[in-house]
N, CA, C and O atoms as a GROMACS GRO file, in nm:
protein
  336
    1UNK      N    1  25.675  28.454  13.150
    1UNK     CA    2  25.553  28.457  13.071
    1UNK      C    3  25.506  28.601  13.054
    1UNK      O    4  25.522  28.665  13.158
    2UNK      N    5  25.467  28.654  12.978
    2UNK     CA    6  25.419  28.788  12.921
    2UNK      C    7  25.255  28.775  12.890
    2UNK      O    8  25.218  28.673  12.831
    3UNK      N    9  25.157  28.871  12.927
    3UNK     CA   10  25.066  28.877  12.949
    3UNK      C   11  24.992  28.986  12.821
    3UNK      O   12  25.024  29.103  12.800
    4UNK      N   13  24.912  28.926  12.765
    4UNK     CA   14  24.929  28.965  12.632
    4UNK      C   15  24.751  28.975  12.610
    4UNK      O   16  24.673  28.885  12.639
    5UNK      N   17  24.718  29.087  12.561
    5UNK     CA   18  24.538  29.133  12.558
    5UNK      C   19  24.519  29.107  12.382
    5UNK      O   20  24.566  29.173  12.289
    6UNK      N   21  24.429  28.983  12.378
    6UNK     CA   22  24.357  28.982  12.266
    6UNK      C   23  24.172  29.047  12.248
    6UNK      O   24  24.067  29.043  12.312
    7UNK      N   25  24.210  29.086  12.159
    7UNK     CA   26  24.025  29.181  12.126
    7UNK      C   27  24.000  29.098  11.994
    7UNK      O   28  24.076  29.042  11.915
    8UNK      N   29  23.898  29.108  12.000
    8UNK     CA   30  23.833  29.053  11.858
    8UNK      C   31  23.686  29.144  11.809
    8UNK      O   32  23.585  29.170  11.875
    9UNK      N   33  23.715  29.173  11.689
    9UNK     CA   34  23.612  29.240  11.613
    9UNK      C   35  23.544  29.166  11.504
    9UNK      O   36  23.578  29.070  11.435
   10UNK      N   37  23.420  29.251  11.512
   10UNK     CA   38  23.346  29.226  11.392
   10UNK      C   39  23.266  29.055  11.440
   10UNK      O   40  23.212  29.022  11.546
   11UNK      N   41  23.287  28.990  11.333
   11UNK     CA   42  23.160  28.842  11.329
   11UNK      C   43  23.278  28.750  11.439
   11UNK      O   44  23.238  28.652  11.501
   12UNK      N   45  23.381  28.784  11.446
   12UNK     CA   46  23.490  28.694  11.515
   12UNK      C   47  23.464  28.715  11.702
   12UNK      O   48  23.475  28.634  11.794
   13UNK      N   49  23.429  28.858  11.699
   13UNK     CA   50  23.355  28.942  11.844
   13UNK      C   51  23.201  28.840  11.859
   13UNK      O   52  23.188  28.766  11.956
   14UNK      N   53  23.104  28.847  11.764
   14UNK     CA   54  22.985  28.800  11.775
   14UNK      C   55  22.959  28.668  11.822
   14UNK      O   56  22.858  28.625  11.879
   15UNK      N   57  23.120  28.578  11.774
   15UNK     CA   58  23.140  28.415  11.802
   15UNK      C   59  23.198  28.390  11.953
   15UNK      O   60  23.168  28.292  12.022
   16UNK      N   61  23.316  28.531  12.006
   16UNK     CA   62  23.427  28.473  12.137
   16UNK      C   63  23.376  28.596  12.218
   16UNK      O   64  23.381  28.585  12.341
   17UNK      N   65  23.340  28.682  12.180
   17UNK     CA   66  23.322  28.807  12.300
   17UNK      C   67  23.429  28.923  12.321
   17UNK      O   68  23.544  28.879  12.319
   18UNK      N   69  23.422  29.005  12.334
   18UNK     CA   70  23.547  29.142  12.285
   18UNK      C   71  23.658  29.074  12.358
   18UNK      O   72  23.736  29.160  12.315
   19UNK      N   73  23.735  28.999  12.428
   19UNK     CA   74  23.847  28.958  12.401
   19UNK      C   75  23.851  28.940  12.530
   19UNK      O   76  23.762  28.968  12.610
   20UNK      N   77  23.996  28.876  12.562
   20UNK     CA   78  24.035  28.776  12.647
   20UNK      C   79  24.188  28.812  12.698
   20UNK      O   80  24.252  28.897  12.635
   21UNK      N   81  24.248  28.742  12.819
   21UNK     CA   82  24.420  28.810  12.855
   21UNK      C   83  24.478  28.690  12.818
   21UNK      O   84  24.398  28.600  12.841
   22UNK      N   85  24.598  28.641  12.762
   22UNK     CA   86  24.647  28.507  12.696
   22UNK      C   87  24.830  28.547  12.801
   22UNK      O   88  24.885  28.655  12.822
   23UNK      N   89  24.873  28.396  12.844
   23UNK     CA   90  25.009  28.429  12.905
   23UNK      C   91  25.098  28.326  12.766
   23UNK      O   92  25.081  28.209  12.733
   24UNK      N   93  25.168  28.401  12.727
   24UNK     CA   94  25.273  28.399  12.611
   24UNK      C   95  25.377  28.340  12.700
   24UNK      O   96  25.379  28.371  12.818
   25UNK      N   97  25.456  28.262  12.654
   25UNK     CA   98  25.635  28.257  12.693
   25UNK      C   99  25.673  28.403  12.603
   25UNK      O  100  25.590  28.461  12.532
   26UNK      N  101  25.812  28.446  12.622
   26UNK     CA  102  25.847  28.567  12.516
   26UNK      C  103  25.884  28.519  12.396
   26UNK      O  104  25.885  28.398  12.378
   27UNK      N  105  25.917  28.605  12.300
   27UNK     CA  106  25.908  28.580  12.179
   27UNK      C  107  25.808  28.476  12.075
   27UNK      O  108  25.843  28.406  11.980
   28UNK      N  109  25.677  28.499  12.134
   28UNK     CA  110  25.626  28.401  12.068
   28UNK      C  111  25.535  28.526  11.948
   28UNK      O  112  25.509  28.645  11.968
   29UNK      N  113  25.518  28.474  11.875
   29UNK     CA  114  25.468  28.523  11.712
   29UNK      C  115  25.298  28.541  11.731
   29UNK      O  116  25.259  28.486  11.833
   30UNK      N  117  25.202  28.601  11.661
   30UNK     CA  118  25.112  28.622  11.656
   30UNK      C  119  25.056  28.502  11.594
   30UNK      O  120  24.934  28.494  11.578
   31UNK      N  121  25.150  28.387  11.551
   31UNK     CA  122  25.077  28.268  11.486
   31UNK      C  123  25.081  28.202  11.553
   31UNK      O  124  24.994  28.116  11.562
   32UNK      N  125  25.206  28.210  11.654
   32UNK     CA  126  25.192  28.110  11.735
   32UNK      C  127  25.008  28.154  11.833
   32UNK      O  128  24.918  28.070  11.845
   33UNK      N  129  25.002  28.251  11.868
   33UNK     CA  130  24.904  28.264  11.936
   33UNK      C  131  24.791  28.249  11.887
   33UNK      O  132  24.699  28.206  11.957
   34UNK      N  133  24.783  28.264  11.828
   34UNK     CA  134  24.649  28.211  11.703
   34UNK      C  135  24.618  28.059  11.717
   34UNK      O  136  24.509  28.011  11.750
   35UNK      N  137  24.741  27.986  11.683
   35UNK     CA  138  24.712  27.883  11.708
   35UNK      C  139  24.664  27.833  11.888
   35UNK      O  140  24.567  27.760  11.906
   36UNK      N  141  24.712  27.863  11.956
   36UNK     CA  142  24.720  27.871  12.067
   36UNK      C  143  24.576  27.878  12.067
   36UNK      O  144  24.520  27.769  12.064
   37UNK      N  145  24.485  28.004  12.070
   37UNK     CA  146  24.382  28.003  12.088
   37UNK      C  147  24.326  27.958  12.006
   37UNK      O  148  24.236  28.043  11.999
   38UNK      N  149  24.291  27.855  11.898
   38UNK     CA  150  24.234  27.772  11.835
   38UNK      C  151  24.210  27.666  11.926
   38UNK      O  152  24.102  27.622  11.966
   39UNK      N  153  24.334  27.630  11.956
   39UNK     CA  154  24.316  27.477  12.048
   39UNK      C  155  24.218  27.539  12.217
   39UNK      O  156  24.226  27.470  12.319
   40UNK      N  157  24.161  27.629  12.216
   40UNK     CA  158  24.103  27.616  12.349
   40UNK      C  159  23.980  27.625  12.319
   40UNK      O  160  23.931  27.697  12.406
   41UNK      N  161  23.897  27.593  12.244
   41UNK     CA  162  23.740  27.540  12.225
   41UNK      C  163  23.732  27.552  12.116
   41UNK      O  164  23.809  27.608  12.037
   42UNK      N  165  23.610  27.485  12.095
   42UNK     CA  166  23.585  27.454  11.945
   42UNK      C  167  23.504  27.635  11.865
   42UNK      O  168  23.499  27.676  11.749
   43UNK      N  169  23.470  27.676  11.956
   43UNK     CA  170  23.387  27.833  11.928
   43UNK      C  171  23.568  27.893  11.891
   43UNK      O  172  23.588  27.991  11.819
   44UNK      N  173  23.645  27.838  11.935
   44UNK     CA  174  23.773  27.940  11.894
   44UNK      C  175  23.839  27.881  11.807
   44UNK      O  176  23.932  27.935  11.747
   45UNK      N  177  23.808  27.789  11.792
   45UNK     CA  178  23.867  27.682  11.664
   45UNK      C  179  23.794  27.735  11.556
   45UNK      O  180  23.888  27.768  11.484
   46UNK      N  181  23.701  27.763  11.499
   46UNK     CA  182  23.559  27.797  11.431
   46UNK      C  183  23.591  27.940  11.383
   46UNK      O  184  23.586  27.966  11.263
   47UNK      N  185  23.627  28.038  11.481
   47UNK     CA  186  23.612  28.133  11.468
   47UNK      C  187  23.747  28.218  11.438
   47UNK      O  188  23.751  28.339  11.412
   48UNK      N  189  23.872  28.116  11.450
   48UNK     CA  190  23.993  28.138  11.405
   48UNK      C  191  24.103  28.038  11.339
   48UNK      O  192  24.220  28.019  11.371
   49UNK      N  193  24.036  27.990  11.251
   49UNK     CA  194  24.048  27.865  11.185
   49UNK      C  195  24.167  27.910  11.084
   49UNK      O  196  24.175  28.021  11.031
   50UNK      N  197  24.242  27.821  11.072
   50UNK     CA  198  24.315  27.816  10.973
   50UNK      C  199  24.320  27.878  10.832
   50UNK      O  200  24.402  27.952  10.777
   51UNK      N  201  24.204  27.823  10.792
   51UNK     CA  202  24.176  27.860  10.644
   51UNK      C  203  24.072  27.968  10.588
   51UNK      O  204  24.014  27.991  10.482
   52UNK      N  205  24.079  28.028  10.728
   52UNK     CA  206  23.980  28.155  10.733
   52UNK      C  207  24.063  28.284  10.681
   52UNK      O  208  24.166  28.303  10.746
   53UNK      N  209  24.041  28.367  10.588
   53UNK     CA  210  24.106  28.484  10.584
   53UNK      C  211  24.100  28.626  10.700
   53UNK      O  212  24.013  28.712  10.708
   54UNK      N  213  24.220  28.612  10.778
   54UNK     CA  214  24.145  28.698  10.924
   54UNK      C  215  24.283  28.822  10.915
   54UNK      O  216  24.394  28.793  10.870
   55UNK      N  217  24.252  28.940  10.960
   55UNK     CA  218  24.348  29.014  10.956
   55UNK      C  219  24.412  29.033  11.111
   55UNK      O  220  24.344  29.021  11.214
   56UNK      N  221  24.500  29.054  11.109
   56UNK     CA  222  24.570  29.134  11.238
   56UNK      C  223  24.629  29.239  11.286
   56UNK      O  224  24.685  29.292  11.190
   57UNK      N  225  24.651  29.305  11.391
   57UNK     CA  226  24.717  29.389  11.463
   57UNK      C  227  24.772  29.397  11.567
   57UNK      O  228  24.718  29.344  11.664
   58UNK      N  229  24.866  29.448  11.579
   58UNK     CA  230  24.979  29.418  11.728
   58UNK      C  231  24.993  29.573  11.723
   58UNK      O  232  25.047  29.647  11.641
   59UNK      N  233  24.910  29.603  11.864
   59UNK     CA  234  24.927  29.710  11.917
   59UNK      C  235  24.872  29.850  11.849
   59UNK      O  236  24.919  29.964  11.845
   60UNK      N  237  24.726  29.782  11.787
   60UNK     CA  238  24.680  29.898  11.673
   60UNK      C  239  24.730  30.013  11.594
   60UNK      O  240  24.710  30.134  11.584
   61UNK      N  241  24.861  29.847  11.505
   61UNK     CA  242  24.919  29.857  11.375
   61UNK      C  243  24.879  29.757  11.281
   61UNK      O  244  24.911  29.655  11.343
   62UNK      N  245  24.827  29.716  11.168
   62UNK     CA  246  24.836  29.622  11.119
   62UNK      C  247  24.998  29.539  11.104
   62UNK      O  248  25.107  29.589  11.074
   63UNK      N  249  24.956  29.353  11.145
   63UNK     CA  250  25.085  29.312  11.096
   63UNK      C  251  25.097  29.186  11.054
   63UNK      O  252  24.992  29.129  11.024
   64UNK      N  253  25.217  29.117  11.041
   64UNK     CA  254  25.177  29.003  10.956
   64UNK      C  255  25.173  28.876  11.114
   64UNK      O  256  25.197  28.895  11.233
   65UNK      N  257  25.145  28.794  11.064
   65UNK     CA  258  25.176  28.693  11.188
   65UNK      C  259  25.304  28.623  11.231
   65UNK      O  260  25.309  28.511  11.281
   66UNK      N  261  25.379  28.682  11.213
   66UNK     CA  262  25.531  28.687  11.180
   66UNK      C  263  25.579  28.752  11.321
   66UNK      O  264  25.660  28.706  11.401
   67UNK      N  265  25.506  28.869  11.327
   67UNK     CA  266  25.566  28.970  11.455
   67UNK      C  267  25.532  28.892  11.619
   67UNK      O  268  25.445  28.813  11.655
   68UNK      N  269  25.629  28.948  11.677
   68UNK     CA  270  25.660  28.898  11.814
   68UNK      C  271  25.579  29.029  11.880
   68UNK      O  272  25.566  29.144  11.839
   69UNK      N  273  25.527  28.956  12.010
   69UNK     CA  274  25.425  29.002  12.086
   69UNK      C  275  25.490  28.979  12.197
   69UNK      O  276  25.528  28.870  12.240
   70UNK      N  277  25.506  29.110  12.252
   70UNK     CA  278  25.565  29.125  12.380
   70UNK      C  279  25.488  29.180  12.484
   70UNK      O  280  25.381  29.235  12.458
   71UNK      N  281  25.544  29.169  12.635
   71UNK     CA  282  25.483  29.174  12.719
   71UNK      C  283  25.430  29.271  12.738
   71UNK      O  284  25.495  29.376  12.744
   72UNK      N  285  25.232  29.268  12.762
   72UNK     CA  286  25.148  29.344  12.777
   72UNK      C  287  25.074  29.437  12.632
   72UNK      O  288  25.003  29.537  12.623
   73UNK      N  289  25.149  29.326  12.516
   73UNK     CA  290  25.059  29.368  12.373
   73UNK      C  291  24.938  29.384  12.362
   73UNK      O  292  24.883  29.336  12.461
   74UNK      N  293  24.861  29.431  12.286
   74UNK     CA  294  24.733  29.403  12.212
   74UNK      C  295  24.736  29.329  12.122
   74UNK      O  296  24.810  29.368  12.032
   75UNK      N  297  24.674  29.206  12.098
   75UNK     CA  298  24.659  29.150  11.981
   75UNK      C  299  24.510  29.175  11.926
   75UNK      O  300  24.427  29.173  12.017
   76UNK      N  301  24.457  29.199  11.792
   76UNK     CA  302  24.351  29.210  11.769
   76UNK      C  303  24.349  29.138  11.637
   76UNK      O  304  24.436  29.143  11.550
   77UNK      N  305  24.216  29.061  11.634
   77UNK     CA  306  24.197  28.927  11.494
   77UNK      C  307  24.045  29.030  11.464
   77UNK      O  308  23.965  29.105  11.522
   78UNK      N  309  24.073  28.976  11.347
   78UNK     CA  310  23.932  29.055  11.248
   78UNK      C  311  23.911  29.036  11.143
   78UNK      O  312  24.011  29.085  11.092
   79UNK      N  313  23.841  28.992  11.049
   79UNK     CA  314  23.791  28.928  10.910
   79UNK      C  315  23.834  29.069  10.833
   79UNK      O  316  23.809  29.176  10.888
   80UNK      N  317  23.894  29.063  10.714
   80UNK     CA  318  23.915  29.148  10.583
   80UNK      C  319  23.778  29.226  10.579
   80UNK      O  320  23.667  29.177  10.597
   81UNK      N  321  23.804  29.331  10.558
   81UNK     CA  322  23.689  29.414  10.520
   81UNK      C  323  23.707  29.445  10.352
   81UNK      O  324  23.802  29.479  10.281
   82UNK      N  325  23.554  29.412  10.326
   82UNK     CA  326  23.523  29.465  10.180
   82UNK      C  327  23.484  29.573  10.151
   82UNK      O  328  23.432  29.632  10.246
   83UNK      N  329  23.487  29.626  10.057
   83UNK     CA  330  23.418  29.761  10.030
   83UNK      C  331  23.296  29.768   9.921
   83UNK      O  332  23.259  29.660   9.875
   84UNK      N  333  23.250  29.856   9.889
   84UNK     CA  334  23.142  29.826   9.766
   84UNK      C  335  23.111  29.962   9.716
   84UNK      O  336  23.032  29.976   9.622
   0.00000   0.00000   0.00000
C-alpha cells in the first residue's frame, strides 16, 4: 500500500479541510482515488462529485486523472478557476 497526501483548495478546502493521508494499493490512478474518496462521506461525495468540474495535480503539476500516484504523492483537487 502506498501512502499518498491529498490537499484540497479553494470551496472544496471550505467543505473537507486542507487535506487528508489516503493508503493506495500501487498503481492506482487519480480517478481511482477520487472515487475512493467520494465513497467516504457524504461532505466528500458533495464536494467531489462526479459531475463537478474539478481540476487536478500530482505532485504540483497539473494532470489528467489518468496518472498513477505513487508512493508518498501529493494529490491536490480544486474547482477551475475563472478569470474576468
Amino acid at each position: 500500500m502506498n501512502t499518498v497526501h491529498v490537499r484540497y483548495f479553494a470551496s472544496i478546502r471550505e467543505a473537507l479541510g486542507t487535506g487528508e493521508q489516503v493508503q493506495l494499493p500501487a498503481g492506482t490512478s487519480v480517478s481511482t482515488l477520487r472515487d475512493r474518496l467520494i465513497e467516504r462521506s457524504p461532505a466528500h461525495a458533495a464536494a467531489l462529485a462526479r459531475g463537478k468540474a474539478l481540476r487536478c495535480a500530482l505532485n504540483q503539476a497539473l494532470c489528467e486523472e489518468t496518472a498513477v500516484v505513487s508512493e508518498g504523492a501529493e494529490v491536490a483537487f480544486f474547482p477551475p478557476v475563472t478569470g474576468g
